[in-house]
Each structure stands twice: as structure tokens, then as C-alpha cells.
VEXDREN-2710 file (C-alpha; in Angstrom, 1 decimal):
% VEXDREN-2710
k/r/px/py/pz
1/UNK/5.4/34.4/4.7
2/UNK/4.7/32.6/8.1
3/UNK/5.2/33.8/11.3
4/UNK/7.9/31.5/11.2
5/UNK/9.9/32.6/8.0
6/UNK/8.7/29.9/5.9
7/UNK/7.4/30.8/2.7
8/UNK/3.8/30.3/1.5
9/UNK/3.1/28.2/-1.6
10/UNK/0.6/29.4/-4.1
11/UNK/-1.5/28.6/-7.2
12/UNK/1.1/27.8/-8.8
13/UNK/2.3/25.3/-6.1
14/UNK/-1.2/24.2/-5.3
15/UNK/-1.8/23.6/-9.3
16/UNK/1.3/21.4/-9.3
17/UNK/0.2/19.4/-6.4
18/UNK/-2.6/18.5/-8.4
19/UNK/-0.5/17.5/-11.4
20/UNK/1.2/15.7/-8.9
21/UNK/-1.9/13.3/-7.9
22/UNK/-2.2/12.1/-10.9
23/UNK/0.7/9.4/-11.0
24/UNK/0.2/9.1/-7.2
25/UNK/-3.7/7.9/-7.9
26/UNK/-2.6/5.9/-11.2
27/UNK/0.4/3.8/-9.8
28/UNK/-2.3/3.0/-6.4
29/UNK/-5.3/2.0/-8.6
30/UNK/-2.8/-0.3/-10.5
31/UNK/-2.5/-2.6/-7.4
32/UNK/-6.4/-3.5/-7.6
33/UNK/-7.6/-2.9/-10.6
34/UNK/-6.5/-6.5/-12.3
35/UNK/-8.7/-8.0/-9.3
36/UNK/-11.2/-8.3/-11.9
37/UNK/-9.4/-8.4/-14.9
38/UNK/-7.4/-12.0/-14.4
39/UNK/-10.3/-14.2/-15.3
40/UNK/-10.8/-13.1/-18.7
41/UNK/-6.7/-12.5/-19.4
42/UNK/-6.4/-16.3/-18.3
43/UNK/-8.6/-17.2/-21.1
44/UNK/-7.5/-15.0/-23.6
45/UNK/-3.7/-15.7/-23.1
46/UNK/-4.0/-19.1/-21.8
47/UNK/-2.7/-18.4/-19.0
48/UNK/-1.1/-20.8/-16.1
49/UNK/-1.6/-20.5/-12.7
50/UNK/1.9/-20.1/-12.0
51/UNK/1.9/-17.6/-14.6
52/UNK/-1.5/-16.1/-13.5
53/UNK/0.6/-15.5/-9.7
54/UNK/3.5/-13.9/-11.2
55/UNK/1.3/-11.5/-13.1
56/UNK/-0.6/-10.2/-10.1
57/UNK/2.6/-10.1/-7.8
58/UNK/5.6/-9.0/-10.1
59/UNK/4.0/-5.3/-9.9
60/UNK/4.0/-5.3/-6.3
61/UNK/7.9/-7.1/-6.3
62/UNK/9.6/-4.6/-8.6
63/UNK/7.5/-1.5/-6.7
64/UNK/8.5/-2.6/-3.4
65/UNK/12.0/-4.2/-4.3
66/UNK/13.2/-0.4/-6.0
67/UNK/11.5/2.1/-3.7
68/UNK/14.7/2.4/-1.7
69/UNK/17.2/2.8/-4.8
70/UNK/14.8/5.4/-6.4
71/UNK/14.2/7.5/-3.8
72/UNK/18.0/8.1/-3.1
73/UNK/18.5/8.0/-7.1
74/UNK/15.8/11.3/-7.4
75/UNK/18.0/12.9/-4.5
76/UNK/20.8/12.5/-6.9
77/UNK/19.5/13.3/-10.4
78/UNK/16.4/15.8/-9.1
79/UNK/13.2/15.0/-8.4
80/UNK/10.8/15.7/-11.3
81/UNK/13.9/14.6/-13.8
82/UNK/12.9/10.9/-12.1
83/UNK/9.1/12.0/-11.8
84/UNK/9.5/12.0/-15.7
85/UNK/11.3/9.2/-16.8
86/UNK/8.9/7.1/-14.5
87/UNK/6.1/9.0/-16.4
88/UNK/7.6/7.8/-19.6
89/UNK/8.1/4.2/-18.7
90/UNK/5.0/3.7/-16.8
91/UNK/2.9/4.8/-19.7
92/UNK/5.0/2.7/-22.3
93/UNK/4.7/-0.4/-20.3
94/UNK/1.1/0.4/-20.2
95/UNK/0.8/0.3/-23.9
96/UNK/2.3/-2.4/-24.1
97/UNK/0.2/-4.9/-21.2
98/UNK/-2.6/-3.6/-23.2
99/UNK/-1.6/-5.2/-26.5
100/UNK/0.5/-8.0/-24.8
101/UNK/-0.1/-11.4/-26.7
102/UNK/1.1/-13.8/-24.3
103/UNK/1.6/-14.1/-20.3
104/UNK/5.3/-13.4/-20.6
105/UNK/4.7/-10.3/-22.5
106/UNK/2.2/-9.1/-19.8
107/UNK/4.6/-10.4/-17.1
108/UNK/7.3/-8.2/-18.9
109/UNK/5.5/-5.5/-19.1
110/UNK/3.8/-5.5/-15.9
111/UNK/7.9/-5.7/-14.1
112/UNK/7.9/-2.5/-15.8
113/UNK/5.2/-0.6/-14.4
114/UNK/6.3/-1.6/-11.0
115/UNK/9.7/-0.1/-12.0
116/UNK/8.1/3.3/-12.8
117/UNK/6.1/3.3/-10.3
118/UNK/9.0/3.0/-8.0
119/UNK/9.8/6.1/-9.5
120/UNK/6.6/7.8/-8.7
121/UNK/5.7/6.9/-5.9
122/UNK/8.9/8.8/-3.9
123/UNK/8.9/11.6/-6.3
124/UNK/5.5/12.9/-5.7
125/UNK/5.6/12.2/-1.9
126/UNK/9.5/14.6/-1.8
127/UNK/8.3/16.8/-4.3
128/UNK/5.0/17.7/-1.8
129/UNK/7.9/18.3/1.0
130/UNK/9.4/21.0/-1.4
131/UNK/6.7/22.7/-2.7
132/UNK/5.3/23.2/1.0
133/UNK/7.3/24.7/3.0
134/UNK/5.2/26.2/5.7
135/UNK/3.8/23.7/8.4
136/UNK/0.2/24.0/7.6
137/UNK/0.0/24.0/4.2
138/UNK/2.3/20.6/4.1
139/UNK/0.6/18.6/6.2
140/UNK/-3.3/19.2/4.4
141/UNK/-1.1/18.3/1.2
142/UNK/0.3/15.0/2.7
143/UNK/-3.5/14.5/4.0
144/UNK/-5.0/14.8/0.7
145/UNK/-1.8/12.9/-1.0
146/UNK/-2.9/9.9/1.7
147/UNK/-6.6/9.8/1.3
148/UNK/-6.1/10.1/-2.8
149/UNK/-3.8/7.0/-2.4
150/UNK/-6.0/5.3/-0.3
151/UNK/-8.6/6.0/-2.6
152/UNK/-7.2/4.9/-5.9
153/UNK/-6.7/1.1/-4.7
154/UNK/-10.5/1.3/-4.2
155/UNK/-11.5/2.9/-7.0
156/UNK/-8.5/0.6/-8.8
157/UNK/-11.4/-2.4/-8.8
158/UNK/-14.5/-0.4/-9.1
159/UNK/-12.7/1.4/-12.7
160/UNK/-11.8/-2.2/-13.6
161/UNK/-14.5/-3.6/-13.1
162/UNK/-16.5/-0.7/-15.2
163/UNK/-14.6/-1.2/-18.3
164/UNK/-14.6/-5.2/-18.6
165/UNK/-18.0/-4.3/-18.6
166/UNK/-17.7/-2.7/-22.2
167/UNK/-14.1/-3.0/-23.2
168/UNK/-11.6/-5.2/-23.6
169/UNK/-9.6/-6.1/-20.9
170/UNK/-6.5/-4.4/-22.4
171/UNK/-8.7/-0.9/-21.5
172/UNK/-7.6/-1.4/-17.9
173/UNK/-4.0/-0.4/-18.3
174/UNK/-4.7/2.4/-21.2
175/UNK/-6.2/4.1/-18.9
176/UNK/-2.6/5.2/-17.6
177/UNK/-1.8/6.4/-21.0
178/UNK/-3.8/10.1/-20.6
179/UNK/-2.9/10.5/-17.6
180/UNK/1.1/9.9/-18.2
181/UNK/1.0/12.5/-21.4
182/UNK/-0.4/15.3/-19.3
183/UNK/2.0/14.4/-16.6
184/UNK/4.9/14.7/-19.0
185/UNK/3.3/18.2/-20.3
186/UNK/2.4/19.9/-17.4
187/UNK/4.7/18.4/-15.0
188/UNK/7.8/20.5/-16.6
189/UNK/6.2/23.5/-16.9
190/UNK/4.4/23.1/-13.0
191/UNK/6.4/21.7/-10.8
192/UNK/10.0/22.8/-9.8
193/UNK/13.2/20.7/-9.6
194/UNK/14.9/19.9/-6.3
195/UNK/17.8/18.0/-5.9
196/UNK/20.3/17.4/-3.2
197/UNK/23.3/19.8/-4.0
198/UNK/26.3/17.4/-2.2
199/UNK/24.7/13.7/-2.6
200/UNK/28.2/12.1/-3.0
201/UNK/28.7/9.0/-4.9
202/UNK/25.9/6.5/-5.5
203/UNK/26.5/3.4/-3.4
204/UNK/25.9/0.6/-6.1
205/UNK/26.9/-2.1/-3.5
206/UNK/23.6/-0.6/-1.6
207/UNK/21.3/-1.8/-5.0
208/UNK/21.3/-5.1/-4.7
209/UNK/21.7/-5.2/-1.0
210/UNK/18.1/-2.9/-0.4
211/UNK/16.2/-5.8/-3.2
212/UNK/17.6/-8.7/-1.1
213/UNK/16.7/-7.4/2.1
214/UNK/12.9/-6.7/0.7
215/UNK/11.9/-8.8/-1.8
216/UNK/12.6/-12.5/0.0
217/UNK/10.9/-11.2/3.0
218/UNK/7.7/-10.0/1.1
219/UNK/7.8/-13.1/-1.3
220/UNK/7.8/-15.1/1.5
221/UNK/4.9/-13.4/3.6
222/UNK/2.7/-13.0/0.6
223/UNK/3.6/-16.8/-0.2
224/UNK/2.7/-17.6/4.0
225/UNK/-0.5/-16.1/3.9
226/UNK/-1.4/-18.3/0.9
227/UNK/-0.1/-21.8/1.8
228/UNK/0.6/-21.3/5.6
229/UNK/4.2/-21.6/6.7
230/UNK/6.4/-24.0/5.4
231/UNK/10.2/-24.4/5.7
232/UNK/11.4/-22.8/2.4
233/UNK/9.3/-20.3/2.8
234/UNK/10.5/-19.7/6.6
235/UNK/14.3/-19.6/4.8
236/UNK/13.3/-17.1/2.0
237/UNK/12.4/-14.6/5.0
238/UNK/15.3/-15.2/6.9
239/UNK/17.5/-14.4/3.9
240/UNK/15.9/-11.5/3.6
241/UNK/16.6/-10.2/7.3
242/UNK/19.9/-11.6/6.8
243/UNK/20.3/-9.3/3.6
244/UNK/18.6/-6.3/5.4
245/UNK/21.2/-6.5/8.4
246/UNK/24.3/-6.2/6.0
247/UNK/22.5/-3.6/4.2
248/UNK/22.1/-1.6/7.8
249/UNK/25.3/-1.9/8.6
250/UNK/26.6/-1.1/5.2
251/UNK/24.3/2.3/5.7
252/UNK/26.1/2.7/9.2
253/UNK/29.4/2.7/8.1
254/UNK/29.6/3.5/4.2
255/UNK/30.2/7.9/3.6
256/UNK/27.9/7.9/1.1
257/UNK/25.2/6.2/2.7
258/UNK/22.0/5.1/0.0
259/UNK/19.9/6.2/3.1
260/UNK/21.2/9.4/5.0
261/UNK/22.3/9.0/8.4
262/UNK/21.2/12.1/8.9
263/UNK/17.4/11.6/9.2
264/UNK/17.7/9.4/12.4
265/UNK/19.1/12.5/13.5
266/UNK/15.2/13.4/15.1
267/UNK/13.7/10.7/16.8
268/UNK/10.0/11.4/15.3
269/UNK/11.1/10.3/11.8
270/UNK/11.9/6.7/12.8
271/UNK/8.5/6.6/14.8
272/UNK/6.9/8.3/11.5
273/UNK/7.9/5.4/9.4
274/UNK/7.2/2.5/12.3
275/UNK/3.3/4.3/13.2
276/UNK/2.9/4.4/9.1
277/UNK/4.1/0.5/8.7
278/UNK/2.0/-0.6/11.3
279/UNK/-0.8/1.1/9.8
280/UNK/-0.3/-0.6/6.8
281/UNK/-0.4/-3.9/8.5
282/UNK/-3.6/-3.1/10.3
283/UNK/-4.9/-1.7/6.8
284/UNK/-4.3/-5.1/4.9
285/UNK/-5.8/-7.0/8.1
286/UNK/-9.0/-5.7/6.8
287/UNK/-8.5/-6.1/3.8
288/UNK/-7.7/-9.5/3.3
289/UNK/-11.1/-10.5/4.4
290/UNK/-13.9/-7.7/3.6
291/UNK/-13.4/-8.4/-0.1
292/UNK/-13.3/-12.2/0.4
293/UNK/-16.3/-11.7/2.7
294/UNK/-18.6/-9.6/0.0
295/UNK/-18.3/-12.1/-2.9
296/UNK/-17.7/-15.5/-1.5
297/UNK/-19.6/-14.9/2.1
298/UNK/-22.7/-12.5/0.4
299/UNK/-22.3/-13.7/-2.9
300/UNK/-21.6/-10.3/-4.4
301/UNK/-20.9/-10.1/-8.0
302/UNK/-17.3/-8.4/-8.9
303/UNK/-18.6/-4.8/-9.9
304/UNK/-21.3/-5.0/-7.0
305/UNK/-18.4/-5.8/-4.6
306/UNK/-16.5/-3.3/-5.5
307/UNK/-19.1/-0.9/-5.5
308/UNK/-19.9/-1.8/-1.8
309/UNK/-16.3/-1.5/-1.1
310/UNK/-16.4/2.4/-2.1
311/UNK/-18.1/3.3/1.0
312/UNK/-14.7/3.3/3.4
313/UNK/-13.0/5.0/0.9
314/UNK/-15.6/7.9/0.5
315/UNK/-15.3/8.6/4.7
316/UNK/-11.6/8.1/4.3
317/UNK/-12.0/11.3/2.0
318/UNK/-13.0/13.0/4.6
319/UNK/-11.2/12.0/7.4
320/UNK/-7.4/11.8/5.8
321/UNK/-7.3/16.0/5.6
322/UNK/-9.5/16.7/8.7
323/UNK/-6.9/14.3/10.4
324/UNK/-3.7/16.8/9.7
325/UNK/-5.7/19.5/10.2
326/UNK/-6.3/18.2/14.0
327/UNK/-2.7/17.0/13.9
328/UNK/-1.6/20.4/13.8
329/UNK/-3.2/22.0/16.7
330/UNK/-3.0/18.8/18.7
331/UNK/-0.1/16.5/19.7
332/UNK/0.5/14.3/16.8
333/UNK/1.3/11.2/19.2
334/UNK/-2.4/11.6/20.1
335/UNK/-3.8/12.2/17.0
336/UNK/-2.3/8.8/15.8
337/UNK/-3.2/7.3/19.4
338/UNK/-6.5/8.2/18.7
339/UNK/-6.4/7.0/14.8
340/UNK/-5.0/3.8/16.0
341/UNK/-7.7/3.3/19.1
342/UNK/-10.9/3.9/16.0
343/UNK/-9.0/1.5/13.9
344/UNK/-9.5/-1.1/17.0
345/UNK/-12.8/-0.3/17.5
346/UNK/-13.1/-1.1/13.9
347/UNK/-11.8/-4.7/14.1
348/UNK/-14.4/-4.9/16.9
349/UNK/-17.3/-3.9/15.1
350/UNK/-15.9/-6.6/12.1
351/UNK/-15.4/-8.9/15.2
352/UNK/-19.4/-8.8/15.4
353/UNK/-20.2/-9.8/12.0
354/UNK/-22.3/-13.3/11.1
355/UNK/-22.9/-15.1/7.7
356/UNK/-25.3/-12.2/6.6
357/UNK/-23.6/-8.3/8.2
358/UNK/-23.1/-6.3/5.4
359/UNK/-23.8/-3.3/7.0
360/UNK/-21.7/-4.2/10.4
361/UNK/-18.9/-5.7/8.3
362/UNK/-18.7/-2.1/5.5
363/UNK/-19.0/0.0/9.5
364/UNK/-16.3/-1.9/10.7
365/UNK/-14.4/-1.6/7.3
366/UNK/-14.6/2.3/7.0
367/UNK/-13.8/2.6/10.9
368/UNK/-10.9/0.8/10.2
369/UNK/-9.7/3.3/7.6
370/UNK/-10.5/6.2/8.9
371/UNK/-8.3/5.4/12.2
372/UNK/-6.0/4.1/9.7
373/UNK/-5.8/7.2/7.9
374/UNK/-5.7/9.3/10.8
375/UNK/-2.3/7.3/11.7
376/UNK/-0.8/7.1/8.5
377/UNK/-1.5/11.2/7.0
378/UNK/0.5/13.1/10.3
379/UNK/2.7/10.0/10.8
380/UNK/3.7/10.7/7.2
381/UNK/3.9/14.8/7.8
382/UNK/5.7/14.2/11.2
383/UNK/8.8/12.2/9.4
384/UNK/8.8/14.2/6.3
385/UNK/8.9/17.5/8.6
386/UNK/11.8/16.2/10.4
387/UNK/13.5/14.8/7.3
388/UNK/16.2/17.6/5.3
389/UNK/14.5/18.7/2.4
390/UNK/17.5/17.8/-0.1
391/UNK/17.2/14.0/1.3
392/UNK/13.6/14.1/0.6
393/UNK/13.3/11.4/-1.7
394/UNK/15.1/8.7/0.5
395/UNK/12.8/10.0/3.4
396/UNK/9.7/9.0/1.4
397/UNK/11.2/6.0/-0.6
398/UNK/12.1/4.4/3.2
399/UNK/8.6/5.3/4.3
400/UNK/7.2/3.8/1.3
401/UNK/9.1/0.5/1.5
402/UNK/7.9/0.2/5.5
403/UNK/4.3/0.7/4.2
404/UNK/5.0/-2.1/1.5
405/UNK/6.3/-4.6/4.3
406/UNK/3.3/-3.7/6.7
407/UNK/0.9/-5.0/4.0
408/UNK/2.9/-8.1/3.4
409/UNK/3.3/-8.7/7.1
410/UNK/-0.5/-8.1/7.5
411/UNK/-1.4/-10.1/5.1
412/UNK/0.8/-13.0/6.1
413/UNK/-0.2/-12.7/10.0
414/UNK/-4.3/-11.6/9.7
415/UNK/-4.6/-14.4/6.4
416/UNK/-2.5/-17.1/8.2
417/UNK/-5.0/-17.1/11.5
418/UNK/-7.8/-16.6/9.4
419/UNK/-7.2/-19.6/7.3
420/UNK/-6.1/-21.8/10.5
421/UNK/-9.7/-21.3/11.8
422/UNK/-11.2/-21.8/8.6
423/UNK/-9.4/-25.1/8.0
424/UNK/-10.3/-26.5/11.2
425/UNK/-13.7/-25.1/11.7
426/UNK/-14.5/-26.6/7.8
427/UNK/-13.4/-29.8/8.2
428/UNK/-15.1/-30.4/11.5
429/UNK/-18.2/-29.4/9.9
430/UNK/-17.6/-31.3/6.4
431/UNK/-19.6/-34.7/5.7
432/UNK/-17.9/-38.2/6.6
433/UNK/-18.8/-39.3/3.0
434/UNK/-17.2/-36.0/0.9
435/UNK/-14.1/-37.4/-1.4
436/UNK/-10.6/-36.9/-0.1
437/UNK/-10.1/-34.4/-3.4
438/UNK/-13.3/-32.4/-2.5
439/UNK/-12.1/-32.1/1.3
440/UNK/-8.9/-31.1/0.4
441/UNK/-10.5/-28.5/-2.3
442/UNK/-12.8/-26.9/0.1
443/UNK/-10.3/-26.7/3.1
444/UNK/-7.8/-25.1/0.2
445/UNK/-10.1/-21.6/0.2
446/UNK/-13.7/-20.7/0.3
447/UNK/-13.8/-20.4/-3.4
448/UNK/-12.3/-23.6/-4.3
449/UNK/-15.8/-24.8/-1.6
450/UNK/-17.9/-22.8/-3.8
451/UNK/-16.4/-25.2/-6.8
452/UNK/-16.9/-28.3/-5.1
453/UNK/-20.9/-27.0/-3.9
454/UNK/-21.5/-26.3/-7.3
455/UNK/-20.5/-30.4/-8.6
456/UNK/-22.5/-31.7/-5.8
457/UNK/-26.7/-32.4/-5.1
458/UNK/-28.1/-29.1/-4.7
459/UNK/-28.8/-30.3/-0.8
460/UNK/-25.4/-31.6/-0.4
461/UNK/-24.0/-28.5/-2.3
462/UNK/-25.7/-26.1/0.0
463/UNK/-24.7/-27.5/3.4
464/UNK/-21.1/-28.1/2.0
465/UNK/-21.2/-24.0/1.0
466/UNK/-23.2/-22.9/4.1
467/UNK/-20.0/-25.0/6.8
468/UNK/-17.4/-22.8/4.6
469/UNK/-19.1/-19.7/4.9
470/UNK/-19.8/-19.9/8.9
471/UNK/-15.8/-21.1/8.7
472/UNK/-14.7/-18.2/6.9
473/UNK/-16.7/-15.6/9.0
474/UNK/-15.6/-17.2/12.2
475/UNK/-11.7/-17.1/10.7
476/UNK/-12.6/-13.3/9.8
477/UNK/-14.0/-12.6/13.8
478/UNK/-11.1/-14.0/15.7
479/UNK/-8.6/-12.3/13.0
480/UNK/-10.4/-9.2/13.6
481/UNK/-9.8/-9.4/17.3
482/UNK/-6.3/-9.8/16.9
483/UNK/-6.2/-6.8/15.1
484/UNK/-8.4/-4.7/17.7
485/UNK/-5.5/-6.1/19.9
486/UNK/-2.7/-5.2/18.1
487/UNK/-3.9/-1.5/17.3
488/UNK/-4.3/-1.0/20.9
489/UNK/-0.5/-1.9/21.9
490/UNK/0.1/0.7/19.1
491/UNK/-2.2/3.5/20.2
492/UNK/0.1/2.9/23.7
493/UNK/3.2/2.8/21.7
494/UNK/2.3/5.8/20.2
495/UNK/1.3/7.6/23.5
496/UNK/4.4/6.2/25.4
497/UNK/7.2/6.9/22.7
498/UNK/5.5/9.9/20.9
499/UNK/5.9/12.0/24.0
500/UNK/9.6/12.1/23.9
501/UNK/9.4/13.1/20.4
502/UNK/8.5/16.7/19.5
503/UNK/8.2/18.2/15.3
504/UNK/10.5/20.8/15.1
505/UNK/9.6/24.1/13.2
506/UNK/10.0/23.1/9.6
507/UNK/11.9/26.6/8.8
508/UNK/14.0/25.9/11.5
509/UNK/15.2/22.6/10.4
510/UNK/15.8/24.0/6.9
511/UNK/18.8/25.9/6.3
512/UNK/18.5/27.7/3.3
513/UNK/21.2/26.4/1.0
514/UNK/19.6/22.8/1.0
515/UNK/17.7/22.4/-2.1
516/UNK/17.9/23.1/-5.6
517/UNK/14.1/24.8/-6.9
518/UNK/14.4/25.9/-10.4
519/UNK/11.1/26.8/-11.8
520/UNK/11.1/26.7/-15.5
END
């Protein structure tokens, strides 16, 4: 016991966290690890390019689009009884993207994993909120929980890119197969239940309102930051706000709200979940260009790239735990202050970065984590401490879903100046005589330039290839001061609003009759 009254976890607890890492590090690598991957399933399944989108981005849509409904659904039905029926679908649907024989299949089956890994992802995140109890211990877990998701979107495309080398590319999703089978052995016998004990009635009307308010808005970033704006894509966003207004409301004034009332009730959970979304959008900020600007600016092959891109993640490692672990002796506002302020200085090192930086542009990239890190691991702990334990797995499902709309929005605001630069700064620099098809081809992306260089004279070819790079890396500086601007206004957000916003003791805030834990 604490000096507080709140009970210590032990092996047994520790062991389960572990277990616990194991979806949280699968259902992460599966965002990145078909960057790789898509070439060679667009030739084996004859895939279309249409097809070829909806196969990277349904994942992300079903993910996103249920985090909301699951969370509140493990509240209702207990935790690790969700935790393993998303284990059971995610590895299915992994079996069966492996041996999919068509794109519709592998679309199919692909909706699926995002599915279970909307049941996951909230699972794990309440589950650590139960089994840790006492201040301390709970906030190294969340640290470790964020650098090992953080981590498994890089190694996502580093693992990919290893087995293409000697598998077929079916091998990338059997790799969840192992790893869901232990889950569903261990997990019962590991980790406990916990359930709210009076959730009231599930708000079905809340279902479809929570996947209108997200999925428009993110389709129509994501679709944003790859054409630029465009009017239907401006409506698809608004529909989405107008969706996510009724669905407020509806949470407002329904009894049995999908998302509690009651964890507004402390003002640091709200600024947990806005420090952790804008995090996100400063993460994908970065992002969005350092892997662009390894392969297409360097001329990095895939696994190379990827390789290269290890090097953030392995000082993230570090830094996510050693970030609690300051969190908790310092002001968390400041903490996250601080994170954001290294995350700026980041952008500013990128800001610095010519046709030929690899070293300034991976310092840039792993400053940017770590001070991302450092925001997002107590920003997580400070709204999961305030949240009631037996509403646990709304608390991390809402948390989730911000994170999922900062990458969107980051993506969608970072790429969109990025590619305004590029486009002008290309076609000033093209030549007079180029074809109207090759301009248009070249000003479309850097790697449809690389396709025209490659038809050309080898002189003409290099000077078309040389104006796109020295576009892209100019696009990539003024983006990357934008983001040093917009991390600052958030290091002073956090400063202003985070001192009128205080962590209560976690016993304190927990009476005792809250949660179900039966350990079987």
C-alpha cells in the first residue's frame, strides 16, 4: 500500500501489462506496415487505384469510426471480455488478408481488423487504469504503453519491409496470428475483468451518431491533404461537425449517455484529451514529410528508409517513461509545456534541412518525438487519473478518437501547405517545353516527377527531378515552421490552462465500490 491507501500492483499485474502490449504493439504496427507491402499486392491482385486507396484507408476508417462505441461497449460487457473477442477477430481477419484472392476480399478483411482493433485499442489503455491503482506505478505503465505504440508504427514498416524481403506478402498480416493465440491464452488467466457495475442502457441512437460525426471529417482531411480542398470535400467535413454537434448534445441530455458526463466533471481530463490531440497533429506534421523526404528527396530504398526511420523511435524509448517519471514530481502542465517547446525546436531543426540533411532532418524527426512523447504519455496519465475507473473504457476510447482526428487534421493542414509550395515552387522551376501531361504529372507529387525524370534525356530527366526535390524540401521547411509555430501556442496553452487544473489523488477519486476485478 501507498501512503495514500492505494494498492500496489505486482508481478502478477506487471506480467499482465505485458500480455497487454502485445495487441497494443500489433494493432499500431498494422497502420504502417502495408507501406511497403502495396506494390507487390497491386500486382498480384490486380489491384485499382481506387481499390489500392480503400485498402490502405479502410483500417484507419473502421479504427477511428468505432473507438467511441467500443470503449463504452467494454464499460458495459467488461473489459478483457472485449479485449478477447477483438483478439479473436483481429487474428481471423488476419488469416484471412493473408490468403485473400482478390482486392475486395483484402478490403473485407482489412474493415475487420480495424474493427478489432477498435476493440483493442481502449481495452488495453482502461485495463492499465485498473490494474494500477497507485499514482506512480500508473503513469510509468501509460509511459511505456505510449512509447510501445509509438514504436510499433515504426517498426510496422521496418517488419514489413523485412519479410517482403523473403516471404510473401501475405506474411505481413500472419504475423498477428501468434501474437492473438497467446493473447487469448494468457490474457484470461493474467489479466482481471472490470466492468462498470450501473452502466444503464446502451444508447444505440449514439452508434451511428459517434461514426457520422468522425468518419466524414477524417475522410475528408485525409482526402484534403491529397488533392487540396475542393467543395465536396469541404461538405463531407461539415457533415461531419454537423453530425458531431447532434451527437454532443445527445450526450448532454440523454441518461445514459454513450460518453459519461461524469468525466468533464475535472477540468484536466478535457485538457488531457485536447494536449494528446494536438500532439497527434504535431506528430503527423512530421511525418508526412520525413518519409517522403528519405525515399523521394535521398533516394532511399523502402527497407533502407525505414531503417533510417528507427532512430526517433529508439530515443522515443527512452524518453516516453523518463517523461512520467518527471511528470510526477513536477507539474504536469510543464512537463507537456516543455514536451511541446522540444517538439518546436524540432520543426526548427527540420526547418534547416536542404536537398542532402539526413542527419539534420532524422535530429529534427526524433526531437519532434520525444517532445511529442513527453506531451502525449502524462497528458494520457493526467485524463485517465481524473477519469472513474468503471468509465474507463469510454475515457480512453474518447482519447483515442482525439488522437485519430489530430493525425487526420495534421496531415490535412502540414500536407496541404507543403504541397501549395511544392506546386508553385515546381512549376516555376519546370521547362517551357515539358508536355502539359508531364507538368501536370510532376506538380501531382514528387513521385509521379520521379516517373516523368525517368521517360525523359537523362539531362532533361535530372534537372526535371533536381526542381521537384528543391520544391519538396522547400514545401517541407515552411511546413516545418508552421509547426514550430503552432507547438509554441500550445506549450502556452498548456502553461496558461494547465495551472487551473490540478490531478487529484487517484485513491481519492476512487470510491471503492466502482469496479468489478475478478481474477480468475
Amino acid at each position: 500500500m501507498t501512503n495514500s491507501g492505494a494498492p500496489l500492483a505486482g508481478r502478477r499485474e506487471w506480467t499482465a501489462f505485458v500480455v497487454l502490449l502485445l495487441p497494443l504493439l500489433l494493432v499500431s504496427m498494422d497502420v504502417s506496415v502495408l507501406f511497403y507491402a502495396v506494390p507487390v499486392i497491386s500486382e498480384s491482385l490486380d489491384v485499382t487505384a481506387t481499390e489500392q486507396l480503400w485498402i490502405f484507408d479502410v483500417y484507419a476508417f473502421a479504427l477511428a469510426g468505432l473507438l467511441i462505441t467500443m470503449g463504452s461497449l467494454g464499460d458495459r460487457i467488461g473489459r478483457r471480455k472485449l479485449l478477447l473477442l477483438g483478439a479473436a477477430a483481429f487474428g481471423t481477419a488476419s488469416v484471412a488478408a493473408a490468403y485473400a484472392d482478390s482486392a475486395g476480399m483484402l478490403i473485407a478483411a482489412r474493415a475487420v481488423l480495424g474493427i478489432g482493433g477498435a476493440t483493442l485499442m481502449p481495452s488495453t489503455m482502461a485495463l492499465v487504469r485498473t490494474l494500477f491503482r497507485d499514482d506512480k506505478q500508473r503513469s510509468t505503465a501509460i509511459g511505456i504503453w505510449s512509447g510501445a505504440m509509438a514504436g510499433g508504427i515504426a517498426l510496422g514498416s521496418v517488419v514489413g519491409g523485412v519479410l517482403l524481403e523473403h516471404f510473401w506478402w501475405g506474411s505481413v498480416f500472419l504475423i498477428n496470428v501468434p501474437a492473438m493465440l497467446l493473447l487469448l491464452v494468457l490474457a484470461p488467466v493474467l489479466v482481471p475483468e472490470s466492468k462498470d457495475p450501473r452502466p444503464g442502457r446502451f444508447d444505440l441512437l449514439s452508434v451511428p451518431l459517434s461514426m457520422g460525426a468522425v468518419l466524414p471529417v477524417i475522410y475528408g482531411l485525409k482526402q484534403i491533404a491529397a488533392d487540396g480542398f475542393s467543395v465536396p470535400m469541404g461538405a463531407c467535413v461539415a457533415a461531419g461537425l454537423l453530425a458531431g454537434y447532434a451527437f454532443v448534445r445527445r450526450q448532454r441530455t440523454v441518461r445514459h449517455a454513450m460518453i459519461s458526463r461524469e468525466l468533464f466533471r475535472h477540468r484536466a481530463y478535457g485538457l488531457g484529451v485536447a494536449f494528446n490531440t494536438l500532439a497527434s497533429v504535431g506528430m503527423m506534421g512530421s511525418a508526412y514529410f520525413t518519409t517522403q523526404y528519405l525515399q523521394s528527396v535521398l533516394g532511399m530504398g523502402p527497407l533502407e528508409a525505414a531503417l533510417w526511420g528507427l532512430v526517433p523511435s529508439l530515443a522515443v524509448s527512452v524518453v516516453a517513461p523518463f517523461a512520467t517519471t518527471v511528470a510526477r514530481k513536477a507539474d504536469k502542465a510543464r512537463v507537456i509545456a516543455c514536451g511541446f517547446l522540444a517538439g518546436a525546436a524540432g520543426y526548427g531543426v527540420l526547418a534547416l534541412s536542404d536537398t542532402d540533411s539526413l542527419a539534420t532532418a532524422l535530429t529534427g524527426a526524433a526531437l519532434i518525438a520525444c517532445g511529442i512523447v513527453a506531451v502525449m504519455a502524462p497528458a494520457a496519465d493526467m485524463a485517465l487519473a481524473t477519469a472513474p475507473p468503471e468509465k474507463a473504457g469510454s475515457a480512453a476510447a474518447l482519447m483515442e478518437t482525439g488522437q485519430e482526428f489530430g493525425n487526420a487534421l495534421g496531415m490535412a493542414v502540414f500536407g496541404s501547405l507543403g504541397t501549395a509550395v511544392y506546386r508553385r515552387d515546381v512549376t516555376d522551376a519546370l521547362p517551357a517545353d515539358l508536355p502539359h501531361d508531364a507538368v501536370s504529372a510532376v506538380r501531382e507529387t514528387l513521385g509521379g516527377a520521379a516517373g516523368v525524370a525517368a521517360r525523359l534525356p537523362e539531362a532533361a530527366g535530372a534537372n526535371v527531378l533536381a526542381a521537384a526535390r528543391e520544391a519538396f524540401t522547400h514545401g517541407m521547411v515552411v511546413a516545418s515552421v508552421g509547426g514550430a509555430a503552432l507547438l509554441v501556442l500550445a506549450a502556452a496553452l498548456a502553461l496558461a490552462s494547465g495551472r487551473r487544473a490540478r490531478t487529484p489523488d487517484t485513491a481519492a477519486a476512487e470510491p471503492a465500490a466502482t469496479a468489478v476485478a475478478a481474477r480468475n
